[in-house]
Each structure stands twice: as C-alpha cells, then as structure tokens.
BADRENZA-938385 format. One record per residue (C-alpha): x, y negated, z negated; residue in one letter. Coordinates in steps of 0.5 Angstrom, whole numbers, plus 500, padded with zeros to 3 digits. Example, Ala and Ser with C-alpha at 12.3 -4.5 7.8 and 13.67 -1.06 7.14 Angstrom:
525509484A 527502486S 
//
This chain:
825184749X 818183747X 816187740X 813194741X 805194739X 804200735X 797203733X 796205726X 791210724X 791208717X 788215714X 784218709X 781212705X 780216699X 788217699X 795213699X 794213707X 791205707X 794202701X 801204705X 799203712X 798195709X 804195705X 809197710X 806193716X 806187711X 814187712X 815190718X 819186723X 819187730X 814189733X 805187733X 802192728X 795194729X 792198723X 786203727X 780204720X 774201717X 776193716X 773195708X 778199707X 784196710X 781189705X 781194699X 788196701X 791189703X 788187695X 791192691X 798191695X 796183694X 797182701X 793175704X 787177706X 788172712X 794176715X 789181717X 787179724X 781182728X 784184735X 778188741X 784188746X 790187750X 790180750X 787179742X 794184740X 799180745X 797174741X 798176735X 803172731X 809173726X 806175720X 800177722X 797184722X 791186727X 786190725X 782194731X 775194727X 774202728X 768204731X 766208726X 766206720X 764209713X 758208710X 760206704X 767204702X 769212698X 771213691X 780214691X 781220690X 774224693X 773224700X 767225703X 765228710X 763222712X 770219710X 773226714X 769224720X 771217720X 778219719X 779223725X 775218729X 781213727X 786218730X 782218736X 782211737X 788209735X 790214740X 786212746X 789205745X 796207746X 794211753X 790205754X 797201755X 794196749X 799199744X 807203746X 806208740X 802211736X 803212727X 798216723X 797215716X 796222711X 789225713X 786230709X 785237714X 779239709X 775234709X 776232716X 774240717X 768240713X 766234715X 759237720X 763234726X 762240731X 768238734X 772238727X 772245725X 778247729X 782241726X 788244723X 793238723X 795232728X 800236732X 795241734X 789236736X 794231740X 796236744X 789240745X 785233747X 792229750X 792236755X 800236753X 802243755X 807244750X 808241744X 812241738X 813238731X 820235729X 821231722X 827227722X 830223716X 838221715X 840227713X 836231717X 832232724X 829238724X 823242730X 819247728X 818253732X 811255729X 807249725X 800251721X 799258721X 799263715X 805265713X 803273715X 802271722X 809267723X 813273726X 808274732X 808266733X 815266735X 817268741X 822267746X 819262750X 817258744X 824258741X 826255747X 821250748X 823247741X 830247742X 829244749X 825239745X 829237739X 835236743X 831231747X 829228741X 837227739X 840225746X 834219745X 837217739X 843216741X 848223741X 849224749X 851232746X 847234741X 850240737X 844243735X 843251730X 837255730X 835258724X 833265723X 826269721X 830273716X 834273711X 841273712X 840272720X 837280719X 843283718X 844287724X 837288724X 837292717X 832286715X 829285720X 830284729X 826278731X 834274731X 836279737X 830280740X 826273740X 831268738X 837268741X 834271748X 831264747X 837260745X 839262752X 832260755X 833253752X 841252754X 838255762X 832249761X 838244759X 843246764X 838245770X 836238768X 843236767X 843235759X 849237755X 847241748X 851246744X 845251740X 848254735X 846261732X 841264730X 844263723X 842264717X 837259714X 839257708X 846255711X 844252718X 841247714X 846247708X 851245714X 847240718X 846236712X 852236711X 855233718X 856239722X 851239727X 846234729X 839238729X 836245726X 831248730X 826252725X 822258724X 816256721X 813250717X 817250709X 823253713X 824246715X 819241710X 822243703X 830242706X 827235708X 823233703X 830235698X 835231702X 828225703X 822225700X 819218702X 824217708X 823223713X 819222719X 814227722X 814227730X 810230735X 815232742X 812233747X 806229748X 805224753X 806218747X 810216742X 807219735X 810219729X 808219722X 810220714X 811226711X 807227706X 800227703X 794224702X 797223695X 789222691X 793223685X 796216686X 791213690X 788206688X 794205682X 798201687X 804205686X 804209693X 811208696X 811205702X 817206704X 815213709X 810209713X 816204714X 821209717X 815212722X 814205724X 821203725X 823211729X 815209733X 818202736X 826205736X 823211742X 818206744X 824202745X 829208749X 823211753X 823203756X 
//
C-alpha cells in the first residue's frame, strides 16, 4: 500500500505550531508529508529544531508530492505569505491572514486529491479574527470554518488519545449558551459520529456513554431537566440512525460526567459523548496532554489536529513538544488508511 500523502497547515508562525509541524514530520514514516505555510517560516522552524534544510523540498503538484522521496519534507510554498517573517510570540494581522490562508489551502489540497488528509498546526482564533479579512471575523475555530466552507451538514468534534475518545456536543460557545445548544438532534448526531469514529478504529460494537448537562445527571431533575428532555430523547434518536444503517453500538446514560469519564479511562466503555467543550478537553489533557488528538467528524475529509495551543510562552526556545503533532499525523494516515 503506497504511503498516504498528508497536507499540513503549519499554524501560527509567531507560536510552536511550525516548530512542531517540522519536528514531527522529520521522523515520520509512512506517509509523504506537505507542510502548507510560508517557505521563511517553515526554514525558521527547520533550524531551530536543526532539521537539514536540504530535507525541505518545493512541491506545486500531485506529480512534485508523488515524488517525494524517503526523508524528504514537501513544502507547498503558500500563496500567501507574510510580509515579514513575525516576532515569536506576537502575532500580527498579517500573520492571522496568512494563517487562515494556509488552512484553506491545505484544505483545498486534500479536496484536489493531491493529498488523503489534512492536519492543522495551532491558529490563534484572535489574531485570525481581527486580521481585517472581512471573511475572518466570523472565525471561531477549525471545526466551524471547515464545515461552513466544505458545505458538511453536520459536523462534529472529537478528541481521541489512549485513554480517552471523546465528541463533543457543543464546541466554541459561551458557556451561558451551552444548555440551549443541546438539543436531541445534536445528541444524536454526536453520538451517531462517535460510534463511527470507534467502529473505524477497529471495535466492530462500540460501548459508548453519554455524559450529563448537570451534576449529578440532574437528580431526577432537582438540578436540572435537560437529561430527560434532550439527552436521552437523543440517545435513542442515535440508537434508531444506527440500527438503520446496520452498526451495532451500545450507548449508555446519561450518566454523570464526572464518572462517565472516570469509567471510560478506566476501560469500561470505548467513548464519551460530551456535553460541552471543557466537559470533555480537561479529562483529556489529565489523562494526555501532548498525545490527545482533536478530530473533525463529519466532514467530507480526514482532518485531525493537535490539542493545544499556539503555545507563544514557548515559541522560539526549541522546547516545544512535538509529540501532539506526531500522533495527529499518525490518527490522519490511520483513517486515510480505513477509509481506502
């Protein structure tokens, strides 16, 4: 089977997301990796982590990436670069254009058929927003702008690690309107995503448990009423979706948060499906900072991604960890590979 070709948006160039893009892609193996972002900056990267400059090669098509040779990192020289290569750790509008700029890039390389997946290195939301591109302002995260300029009808985002695979309900809202965003159709749709995601990774009947809103899964709805009236309703939209396409999955709930990911870490069932964003990012990163994977279901591409930030504080000492970056890489080419 010939190595999965990955398109890499390498990030904000004023944080870690190049440095570890470059790091990661110089000892991956099995797949022909393109990082997607100015060519200075990727350089930049490459001699902080004392990657050979002469590994980085120039690609402009399918042919140029199909050639690329063991060791060799393609570089698809971005049609927007910076103006100046930008300070670490202060990023500026023009970084946030090109930042975005790189994602959709990188993106439409993967719908072009040039590459099988996409990965994305840390953005900052700000900088991206505030950048003076009228299209930006809206940008609230990946998931959100994938799914609004890919046209998927319904998208959701999962993070997966060891330990833990996770999807989310609700993603970049305020926390006040959370409980208004859950409804049974989006319960369903999250658990209907998850339990693809789990059957792909090779558990042919998934055991999944859907988290609670409130605490104590409402207490019989004394603190609260969304379990019975939008999540289990949900739960068993999601069981009917499953059973008519012919998947078999046991869902679970709605159970307390706290124990529902307790339990799952421990073994008991092969996903969570989450209520809102920290519900499900601060289990993760306790169990594996570094190693979870952020993934977008649902979309007509393979997109994964690391799970965290664009680190500034870290940005230009060498340090970053590019552990994160690897294990997106490694989940992109593992479903480019199941979806073959």
């Amino acid at each position: 089977m010939s190595a999965p070709v990955v398109a890499i948006s390498i990030g904000c160039p004023s944080g870690v997301g190049p440095e570890v893009a470059v790091a990661a892609a110089a000892h991956v193996e099995g797949a022909r990796l393109v990082l997607v972002g100015d060519v200075d900056v990727i350089r930049r990267a490459a001699r902080l982590r004392r990657v050979a400059i002469g590994r980085l090669v120039a690609v402009d098509g399918k042919r140029a990436v199909a050639a690329l040779g063991p060791g060799r990192i393609g570089v698809w020289v971005a049609s927007t670069p910076v103006r100046a290569l930008p300070e670490y750790g202060a990023p500026t509008a023009d970084a946030g254009a090109a930042q975005l700029a790189w994602v959709d890039e990188a993106t439409d390389l993967v719908e072009a058929g040039v590459a099988r997946a996409l990965v994305t290195g840390p953005v900052s939301k700000h900088a991206i927003a505030t950048s003076g591109v009228a299209e930006a302002k809206a940008f609230r995260g990946h998931t959100e702008h994938l799914a609004a300029r890919l046209g998927a009808r319904e998208v959701v985002m999962a993070f997966r690690s060891d330990r833990l695979t996770t999807a989310l309900v609700t993603t970049h809202l305020p926390l006040a309107r959370v409980p208004e965003a859950i409804t049974a159709a989006a319960v369903a749709t999250a658990t209907y995503w998850l339990a693809t995601l789990v059957r792909r990774l090779g558990c042919r009947k998934p055991k999944l448990v859907v988290a609670a809103l409130n605490p104590h899964a409402g207490e019989g709805g004394l603190i609260g009423r969304e379990e019975t009236s939008r999540i289990a309703p949900g739960m068993a939209r999601a069981e009917r979706r499953l059973a008519k396409e012919g998947l078999l999955a046991t869902l679970v709930g709605p159970m307390g948060a706290e124990t529902a990911f307790r339990r799952a870490a421990n073994g008991d069932f092969d996903g969570v499906v989450a209520m809102y964003h920290d519900q499900a990012t601060i289990p993760c990163k306790l169990t594996g900072f570094g190693e979870s994977v952020n993934v977008t279901l649902g979309l007509p591409i393979i997109r994964t991604s690391v799970d965290h930030g664009t680190g500034y504080d870290l940005a230009g000492t060498g340090r970053a960890d590019p552990r994160g970056m690897r294990e997106a890489i490694d989940l992109a080419v593992r479903l480019a590979r199941s979806r073959r």
